[in-house]
Backbone as a ProteinNet text record, in pm:
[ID]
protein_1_A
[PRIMARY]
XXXXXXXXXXXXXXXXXXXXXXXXXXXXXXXXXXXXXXXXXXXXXXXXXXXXXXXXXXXXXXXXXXXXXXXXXXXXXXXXXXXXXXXXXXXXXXXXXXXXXXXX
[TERTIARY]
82.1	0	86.1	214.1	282.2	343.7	389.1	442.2	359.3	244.6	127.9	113.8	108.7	74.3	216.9	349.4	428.2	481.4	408.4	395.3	309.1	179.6	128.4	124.7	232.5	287.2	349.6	453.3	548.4	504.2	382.7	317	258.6	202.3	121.7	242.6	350.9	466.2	524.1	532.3	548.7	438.2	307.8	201.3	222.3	284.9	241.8	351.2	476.3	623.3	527.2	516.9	465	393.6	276.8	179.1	272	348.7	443.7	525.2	599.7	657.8	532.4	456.7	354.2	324.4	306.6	230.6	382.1	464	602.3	617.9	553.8	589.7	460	331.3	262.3	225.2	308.7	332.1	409.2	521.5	584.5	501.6	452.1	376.6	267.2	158.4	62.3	150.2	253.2	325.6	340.2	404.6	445.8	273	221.3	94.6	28.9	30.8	2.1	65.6	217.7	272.5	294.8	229.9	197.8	103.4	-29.2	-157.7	-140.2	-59.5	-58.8	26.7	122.3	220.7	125.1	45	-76	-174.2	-235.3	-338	-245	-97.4	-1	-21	9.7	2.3	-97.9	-208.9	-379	-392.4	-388.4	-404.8	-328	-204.4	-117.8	-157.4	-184.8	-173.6	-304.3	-392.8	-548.7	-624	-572.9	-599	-614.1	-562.9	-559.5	-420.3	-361.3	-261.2	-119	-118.7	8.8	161.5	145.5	261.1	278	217.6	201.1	353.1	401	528.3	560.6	558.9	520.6	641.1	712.7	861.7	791.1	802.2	789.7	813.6	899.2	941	894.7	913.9	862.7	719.7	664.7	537.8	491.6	647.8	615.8	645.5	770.9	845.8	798.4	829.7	810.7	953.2	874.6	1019.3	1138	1242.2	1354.5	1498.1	1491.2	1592.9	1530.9	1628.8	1573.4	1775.7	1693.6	1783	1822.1	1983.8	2048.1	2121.6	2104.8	2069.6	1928.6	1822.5	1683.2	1635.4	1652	1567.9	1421.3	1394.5	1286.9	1302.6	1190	1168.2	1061.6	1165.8	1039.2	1070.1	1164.5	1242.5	1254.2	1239	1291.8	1438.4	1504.9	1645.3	1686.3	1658.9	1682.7	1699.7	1540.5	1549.7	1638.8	1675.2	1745.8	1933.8	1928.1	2042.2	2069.9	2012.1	1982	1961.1	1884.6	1895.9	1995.3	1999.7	2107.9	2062.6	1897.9	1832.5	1711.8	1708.4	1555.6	1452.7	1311.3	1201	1142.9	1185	1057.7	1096.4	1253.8	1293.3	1413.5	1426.9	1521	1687.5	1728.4	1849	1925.8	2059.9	2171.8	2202.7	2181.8	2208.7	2338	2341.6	2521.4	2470.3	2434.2	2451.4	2260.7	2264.3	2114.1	2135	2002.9	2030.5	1936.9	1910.3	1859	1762.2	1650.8	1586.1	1472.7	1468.2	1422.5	1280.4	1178.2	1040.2	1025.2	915.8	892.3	729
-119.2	0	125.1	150.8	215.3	224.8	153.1	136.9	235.7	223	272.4	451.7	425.4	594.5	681.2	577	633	671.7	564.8	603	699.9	723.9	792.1	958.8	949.7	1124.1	1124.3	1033	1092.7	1113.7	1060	1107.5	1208.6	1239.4	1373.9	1482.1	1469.1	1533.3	1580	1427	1486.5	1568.9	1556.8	1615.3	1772.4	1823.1	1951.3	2006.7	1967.1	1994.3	1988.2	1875	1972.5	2085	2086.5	2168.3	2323.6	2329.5	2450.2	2486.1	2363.5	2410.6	2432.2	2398.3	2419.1	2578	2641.7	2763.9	2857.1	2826.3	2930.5	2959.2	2862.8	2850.6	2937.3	2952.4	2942.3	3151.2	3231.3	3365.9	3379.9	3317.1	3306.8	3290.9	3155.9	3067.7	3202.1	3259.6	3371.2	3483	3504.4	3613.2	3593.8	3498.2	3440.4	3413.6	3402.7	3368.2	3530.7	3584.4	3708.6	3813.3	3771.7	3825.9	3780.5	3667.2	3590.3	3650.9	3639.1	3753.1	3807.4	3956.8	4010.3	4073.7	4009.5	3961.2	3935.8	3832.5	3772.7	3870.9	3955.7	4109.9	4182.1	4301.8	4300.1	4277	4151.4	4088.3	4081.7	4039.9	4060.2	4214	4322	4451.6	4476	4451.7	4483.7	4385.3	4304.4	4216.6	4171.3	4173.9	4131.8	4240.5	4353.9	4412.8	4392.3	4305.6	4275.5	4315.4	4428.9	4471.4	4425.3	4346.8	4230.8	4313.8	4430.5	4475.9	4651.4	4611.4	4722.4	4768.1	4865.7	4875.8	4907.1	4778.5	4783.5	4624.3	4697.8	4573.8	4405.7	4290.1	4158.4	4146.9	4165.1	4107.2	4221.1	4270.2	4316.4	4377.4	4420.4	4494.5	4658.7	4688.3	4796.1	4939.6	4894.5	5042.9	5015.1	5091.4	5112.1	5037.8	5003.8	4913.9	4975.3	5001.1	5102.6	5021.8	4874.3	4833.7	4700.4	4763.6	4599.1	4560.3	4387.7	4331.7	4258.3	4245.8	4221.9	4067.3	3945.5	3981.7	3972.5	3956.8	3909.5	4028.9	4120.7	4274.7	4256	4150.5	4206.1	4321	4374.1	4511	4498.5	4473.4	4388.1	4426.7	4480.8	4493	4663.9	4696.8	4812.7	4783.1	4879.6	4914	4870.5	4879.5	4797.5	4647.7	4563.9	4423.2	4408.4	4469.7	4434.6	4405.9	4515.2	4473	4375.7	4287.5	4181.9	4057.5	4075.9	3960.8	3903.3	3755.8	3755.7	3672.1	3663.1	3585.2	3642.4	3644.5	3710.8	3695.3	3736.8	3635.6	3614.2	3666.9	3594.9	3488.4	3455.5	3354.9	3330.8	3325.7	3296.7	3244.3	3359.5	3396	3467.4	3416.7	3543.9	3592.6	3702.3	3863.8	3915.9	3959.9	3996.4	4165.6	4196.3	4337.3	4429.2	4520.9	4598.9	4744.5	4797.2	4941	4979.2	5092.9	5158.4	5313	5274.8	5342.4	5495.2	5574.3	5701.2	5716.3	5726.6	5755.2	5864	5974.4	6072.6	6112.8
0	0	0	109.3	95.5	-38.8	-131.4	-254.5	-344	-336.1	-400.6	-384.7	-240.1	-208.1	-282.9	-253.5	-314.2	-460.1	-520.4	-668.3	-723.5	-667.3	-694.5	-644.1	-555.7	-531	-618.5	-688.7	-813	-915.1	-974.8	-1089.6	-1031.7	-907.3	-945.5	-944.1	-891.2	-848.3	-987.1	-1098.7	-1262.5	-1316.5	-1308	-1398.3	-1306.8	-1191.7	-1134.5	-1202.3	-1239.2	-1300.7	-1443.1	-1503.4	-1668.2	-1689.3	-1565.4	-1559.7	-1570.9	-1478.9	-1421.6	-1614.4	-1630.9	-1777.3	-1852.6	-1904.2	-2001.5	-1954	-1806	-1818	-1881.4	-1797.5	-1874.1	-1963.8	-2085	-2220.9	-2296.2	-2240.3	-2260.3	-2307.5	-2240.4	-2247.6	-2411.7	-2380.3	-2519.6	-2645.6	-2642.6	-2762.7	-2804.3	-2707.3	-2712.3	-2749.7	-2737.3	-2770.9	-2928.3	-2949.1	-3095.6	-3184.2	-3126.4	-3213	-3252.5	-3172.6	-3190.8	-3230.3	-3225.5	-3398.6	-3500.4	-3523.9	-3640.9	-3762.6	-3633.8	-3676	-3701.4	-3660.9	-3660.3	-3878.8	-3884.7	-3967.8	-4080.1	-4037.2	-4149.7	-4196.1	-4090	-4115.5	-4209.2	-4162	-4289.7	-4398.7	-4436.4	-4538.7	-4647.5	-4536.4	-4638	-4636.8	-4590.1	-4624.1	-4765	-4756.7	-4871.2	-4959.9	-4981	-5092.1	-5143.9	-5036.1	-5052.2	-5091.8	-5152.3	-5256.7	-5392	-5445	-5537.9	-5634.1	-5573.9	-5597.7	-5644.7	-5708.5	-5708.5	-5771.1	-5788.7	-5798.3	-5680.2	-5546.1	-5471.1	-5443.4	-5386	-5377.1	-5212.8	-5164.3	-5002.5	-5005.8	-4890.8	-4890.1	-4863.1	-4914.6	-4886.3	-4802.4	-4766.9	-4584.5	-4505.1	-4481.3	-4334.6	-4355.4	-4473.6	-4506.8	-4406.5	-4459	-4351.3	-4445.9	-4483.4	-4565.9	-4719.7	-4767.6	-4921.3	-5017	-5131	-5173.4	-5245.4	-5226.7	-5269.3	-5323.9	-5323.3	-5391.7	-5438.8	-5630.1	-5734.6	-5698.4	-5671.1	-5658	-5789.3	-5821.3	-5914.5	-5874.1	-5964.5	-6090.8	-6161.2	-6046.2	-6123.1	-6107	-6085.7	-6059.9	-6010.4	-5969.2	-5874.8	-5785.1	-5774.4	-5689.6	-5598.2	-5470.9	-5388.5	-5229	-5259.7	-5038.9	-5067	-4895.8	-4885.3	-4874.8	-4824.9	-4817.8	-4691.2	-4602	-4470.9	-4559.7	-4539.7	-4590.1	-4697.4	-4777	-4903.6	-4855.4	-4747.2	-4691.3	-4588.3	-4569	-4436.5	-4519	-4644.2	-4657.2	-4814.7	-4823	-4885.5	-5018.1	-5020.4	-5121.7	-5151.5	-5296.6	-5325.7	-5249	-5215.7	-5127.4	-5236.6	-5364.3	-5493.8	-5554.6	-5625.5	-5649.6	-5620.2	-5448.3	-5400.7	-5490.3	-5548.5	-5630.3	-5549.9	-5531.7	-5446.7	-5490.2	-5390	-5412.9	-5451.6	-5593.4	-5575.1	-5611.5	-5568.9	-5579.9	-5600.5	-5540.1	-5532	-5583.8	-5642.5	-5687.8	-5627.7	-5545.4	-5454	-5516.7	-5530.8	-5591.1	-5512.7	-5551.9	-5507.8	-5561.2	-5495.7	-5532.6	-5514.1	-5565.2	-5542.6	-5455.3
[MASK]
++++++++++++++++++++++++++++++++++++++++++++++++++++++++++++++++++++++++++++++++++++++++++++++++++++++++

């Protein structure tokens, strides 16, 4: 009987320890989900227009797009993203060089 009572404090002893990790994690995961959404709203504003050549950066959907990347000249990143990253986001081609363009 003793054997018993004692097994069964260690499982509840494990399920109060997952319980404890699961809530820790659980700020994060809601954090991350909700800049997901958030990322995804972005996205459908700019693009769920219908707009398929808007001039609003791919990656971050924040700045305006200011460099065609060479050698496929898509014109698709602002100037920040264009410098961060090191592959098209349209047909992932490396970047050997960007021209930095001025809108009015």
């Amino acid at each position: 009987m003793d054997q018993i009572i004692l097994w069964l404090n260690s499982r509840i002893l494990n399920v109060s320890q997952t319980t404890q990790n699961v809530t820790k994690e659980e700020p994060l995961v809601a954090r991350l989900k909700a800049r997901m959404q958030e990322m995804k709203e972005k996205e459908v504003n700019y693009v769920g227009n219908g707009d398929a050549n808007s001039h609003v950066c791919k990656v971050c959907f924040e700045s305006s797009t200011a460099a065609m990347l060479l050698p496929c000249r898509h014109f698709s990143l602002c100037k920040s993203c264009s410098i961060a990253c090191s592959e098209c986001p349209i047909c992932r081609t490396k970047i050997t060089d960007r021209v930095f363009a001025f809108t009015s």
